[in-house]
N, C-alpha and C positions, 0 to 999 in steps of 0.2 A: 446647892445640891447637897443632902446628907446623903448620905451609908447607911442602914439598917438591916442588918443578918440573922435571920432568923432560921439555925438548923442548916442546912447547905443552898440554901435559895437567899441570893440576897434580892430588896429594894430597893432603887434606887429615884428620889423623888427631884422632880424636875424646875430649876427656877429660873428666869428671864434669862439669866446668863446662858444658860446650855437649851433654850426656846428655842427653835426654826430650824435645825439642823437635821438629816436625816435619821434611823433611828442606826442603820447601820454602819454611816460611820458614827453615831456616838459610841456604837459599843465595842466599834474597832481599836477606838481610843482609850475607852476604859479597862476593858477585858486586856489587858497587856499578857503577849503572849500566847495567846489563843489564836489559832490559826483562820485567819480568813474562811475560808471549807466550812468552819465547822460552826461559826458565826452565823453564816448562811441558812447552812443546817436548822441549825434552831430558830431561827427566823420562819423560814419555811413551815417546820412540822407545828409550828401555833405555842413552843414551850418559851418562848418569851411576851408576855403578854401586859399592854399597856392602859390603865385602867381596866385591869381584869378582862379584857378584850383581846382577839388576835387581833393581829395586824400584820402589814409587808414590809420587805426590806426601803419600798419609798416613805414608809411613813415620818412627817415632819413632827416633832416633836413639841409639846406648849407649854407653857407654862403652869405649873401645879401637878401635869401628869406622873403618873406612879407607874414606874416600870420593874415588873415582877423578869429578873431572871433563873432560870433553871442552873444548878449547879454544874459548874462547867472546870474541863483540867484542864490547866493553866502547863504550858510545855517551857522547857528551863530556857532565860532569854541570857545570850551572851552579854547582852548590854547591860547587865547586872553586876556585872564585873569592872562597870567604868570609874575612874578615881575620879570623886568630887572634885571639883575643879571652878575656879571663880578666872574672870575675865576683867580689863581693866574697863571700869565704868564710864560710859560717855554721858549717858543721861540714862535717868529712873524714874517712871512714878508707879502708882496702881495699875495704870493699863499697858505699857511698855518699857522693854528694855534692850537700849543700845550700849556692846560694848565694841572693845575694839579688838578687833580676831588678831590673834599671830598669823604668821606664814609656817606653813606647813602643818597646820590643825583641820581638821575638817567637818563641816557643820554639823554631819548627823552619822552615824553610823552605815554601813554598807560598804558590798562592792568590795571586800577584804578587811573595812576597817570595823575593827573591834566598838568604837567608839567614837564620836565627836565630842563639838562642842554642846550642844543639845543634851546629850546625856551623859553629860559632864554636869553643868548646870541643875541640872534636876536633882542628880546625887547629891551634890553643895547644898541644894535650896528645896528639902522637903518641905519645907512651909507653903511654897510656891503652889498652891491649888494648879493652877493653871500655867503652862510654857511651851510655845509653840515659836517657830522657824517663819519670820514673815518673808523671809527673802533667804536667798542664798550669795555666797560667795565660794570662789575656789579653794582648794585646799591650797594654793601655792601663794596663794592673795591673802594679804593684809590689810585690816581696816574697820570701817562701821559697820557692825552686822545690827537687824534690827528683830526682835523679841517680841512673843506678843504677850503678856500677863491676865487675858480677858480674852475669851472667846467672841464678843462684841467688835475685841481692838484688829484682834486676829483679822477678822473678815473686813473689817473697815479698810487694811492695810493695804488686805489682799486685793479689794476694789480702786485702791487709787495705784499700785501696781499695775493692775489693768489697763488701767485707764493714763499709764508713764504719767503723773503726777510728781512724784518725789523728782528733786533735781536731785542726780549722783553723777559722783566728780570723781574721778581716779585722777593719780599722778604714774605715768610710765616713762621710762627710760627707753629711749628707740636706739636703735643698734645703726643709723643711716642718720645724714643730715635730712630732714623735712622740706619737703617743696615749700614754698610760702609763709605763710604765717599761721594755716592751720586749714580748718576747711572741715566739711561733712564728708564724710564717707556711709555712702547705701550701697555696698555690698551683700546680695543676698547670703543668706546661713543655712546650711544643710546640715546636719547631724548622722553619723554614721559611725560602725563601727569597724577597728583595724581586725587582721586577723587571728589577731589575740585577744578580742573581745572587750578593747580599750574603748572610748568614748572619745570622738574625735570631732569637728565641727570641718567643715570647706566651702570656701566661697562656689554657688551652682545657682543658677537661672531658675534651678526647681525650689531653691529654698524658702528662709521663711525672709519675709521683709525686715531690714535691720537699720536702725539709723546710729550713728558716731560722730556726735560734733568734738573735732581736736582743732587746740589753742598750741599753740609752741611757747613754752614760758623760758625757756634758757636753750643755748645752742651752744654745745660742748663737743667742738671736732668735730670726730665722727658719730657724736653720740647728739641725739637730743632729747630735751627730756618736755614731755605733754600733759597738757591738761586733758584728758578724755571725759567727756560729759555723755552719757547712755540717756537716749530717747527711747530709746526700745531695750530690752532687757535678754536678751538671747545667748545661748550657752556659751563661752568662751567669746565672746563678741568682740571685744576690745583687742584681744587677743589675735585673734584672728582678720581683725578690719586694719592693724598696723603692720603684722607678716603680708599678707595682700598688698599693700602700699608701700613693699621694699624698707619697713621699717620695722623690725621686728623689736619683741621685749626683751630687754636685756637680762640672759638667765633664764626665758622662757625655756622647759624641757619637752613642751608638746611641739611648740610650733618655729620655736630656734635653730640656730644648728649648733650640733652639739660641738664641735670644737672650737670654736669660736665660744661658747659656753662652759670649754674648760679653761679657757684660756682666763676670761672673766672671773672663774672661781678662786684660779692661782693669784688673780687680782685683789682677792675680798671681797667678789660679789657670787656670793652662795645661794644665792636664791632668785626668784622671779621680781624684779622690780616695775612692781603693779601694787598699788594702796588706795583701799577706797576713804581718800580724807575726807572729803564734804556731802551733807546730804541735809537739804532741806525741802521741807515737807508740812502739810497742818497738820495739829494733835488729832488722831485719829477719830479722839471723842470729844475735847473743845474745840479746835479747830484753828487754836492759837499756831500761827510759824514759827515751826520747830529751826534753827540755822545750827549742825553741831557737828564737829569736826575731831578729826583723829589726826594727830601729828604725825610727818613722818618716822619712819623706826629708825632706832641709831644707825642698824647696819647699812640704809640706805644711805642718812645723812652723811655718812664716814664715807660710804663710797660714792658721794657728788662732791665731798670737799678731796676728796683724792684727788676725784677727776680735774677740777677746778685747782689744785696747788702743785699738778703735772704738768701743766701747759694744754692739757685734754687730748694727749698723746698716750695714755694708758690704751 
């Protein structure tokens, strides 16, 4: 796609890569800062025009098309203000990028935060034409986030998302000895809000379908710590299918109790011990299997060799 501005009306000419997509959200995406409303707006009254043609907000976009937009104000985005910021690299090519998130960053802006890792990224890598969020992880979670560098990889992603495709692997720490040896948990997930307008997920008969297959890899006391593998991908799910199961995360502050999580803190564990290490998947566009992994964090590793050089009496 090029830029060409002529006077206050720019062009903007359409190649394979940005083909099939709506035309409103491509110019959700481009127009940054421009309020939805008004997007609309000029959609509507015929002043953005495709091949010198009107058209509507479903219109899909093709290859070669030339989209005339009308001069539009742009309103000040706080996310302008986010420090470039680089993440540690799991894997890179031209169509994707995985790195490995910290704990207590979060993926995109909103909801209070000034900023993520998204538009952190961006600021770092103006070269970057293209950078998009193929998946989420919590702010409190650590581990593989996955990137899209191609609006082709982007949708590709998002369809074997769909379609639970990618195997992902979390490592948690359970605050309870584990029944057996591990086992599926289908606990349905409902999403609701506290009444401070927090985001909260509860096991309910009304919610959505959720699958958790947990593995028991070490048994530490009262503590153990699991393999969690997501079949289904749902908000806080791990999270909430191990509190359900009288095993809660250790350091979790949504779904834990909190004295027992200060107690842990006094310990050295400052945070939610939840990482997403493994995820394999095919290259979105060759279709070679990806197997790529993110190592435990030290502060974890330090607080399982505690646990383990205690007696597992911590």
């Amino acid at each position: 796609m090029t830029d060409n501005r002529k006077d206050s009306v720019s062009f903007q000419h359409i190649d394979a890569e940005d083909a099939g997509q709506r035309i409103d959200n491509y110019l959700v995406r481009i127009l940054k800062g421009v309020p939805k409303s008004h997007i609309y707006r000029i959609l509507r009254s015929g002043e953005v025009r495709v091949n010198r043609g009107r058209i509507d907000a479903s219109y899909r976009l093709a290859d070669g098309d030339e989209i005339r937009i009308p001069p539009v104000r742009t309103a000040e985005r706080p996310v302008s203000s986010a420090p470039g910021s680089d993440f540690p690299v799991i894997y890179e090519d031209n169509f994707m990028l995985v790195i490995n998130k910290p704990s207590g960053v979060a993926v995109h802006g909103g909801s209070g935060i000034s900023f993520g890792v998204i538009e952190q990224l961006r600021k770092a890598h103006p070269d970057y034409r293209f950078l998009e969020l193929a998946h989420r992880l919590d702010r409190e979670t650590s581990g593989l986030l996955m990137l899209a560098k191609k609006r082709s990889a982007l949708l590709k992603l998002h369809d074997m998302m769909r379609d639970n495709i990618p195997d992902k692997r979390y490592l948690a720490l359970g605050i309870a000895p584990w029944q057996g040896k591990g086992g599926s948990v289908k606990f349905p997930l409902l999403k609701y809000l506290t009444a401070d307008g927090e985001r909260r997920v509860r096991v309910d008969d009304s919610g959505q379908a959720s699958h958790t297959i947990f593995t028991v890899l070490e048994r530490l006391g009262r503590f153990t710590l699991l393999e969690a593998r997501l079949k289904s991908g749902r908000t806080h799910q791990i999270r909430v299918h191990m509190a359900a199961s009288g095993c809660q995360i250790a350091g979790d502050d949504k779904y834990g109790d909190p004295a027992t999580n200060r107690d842990l803190s006094r310990q050295g564990l400052r945070r939610m011990f939840l990482h997403a290490y493994r995820l394999t998947l095919p290259h979105p566009v060759t279709g070679e299997t990806l197997t790529l992994e993110a190592p435990l964090p030290d502060e974890l590793l330090a607080y399982l060799e505690k646990l383990r050089e205690n007696g597992q009496e911590l």
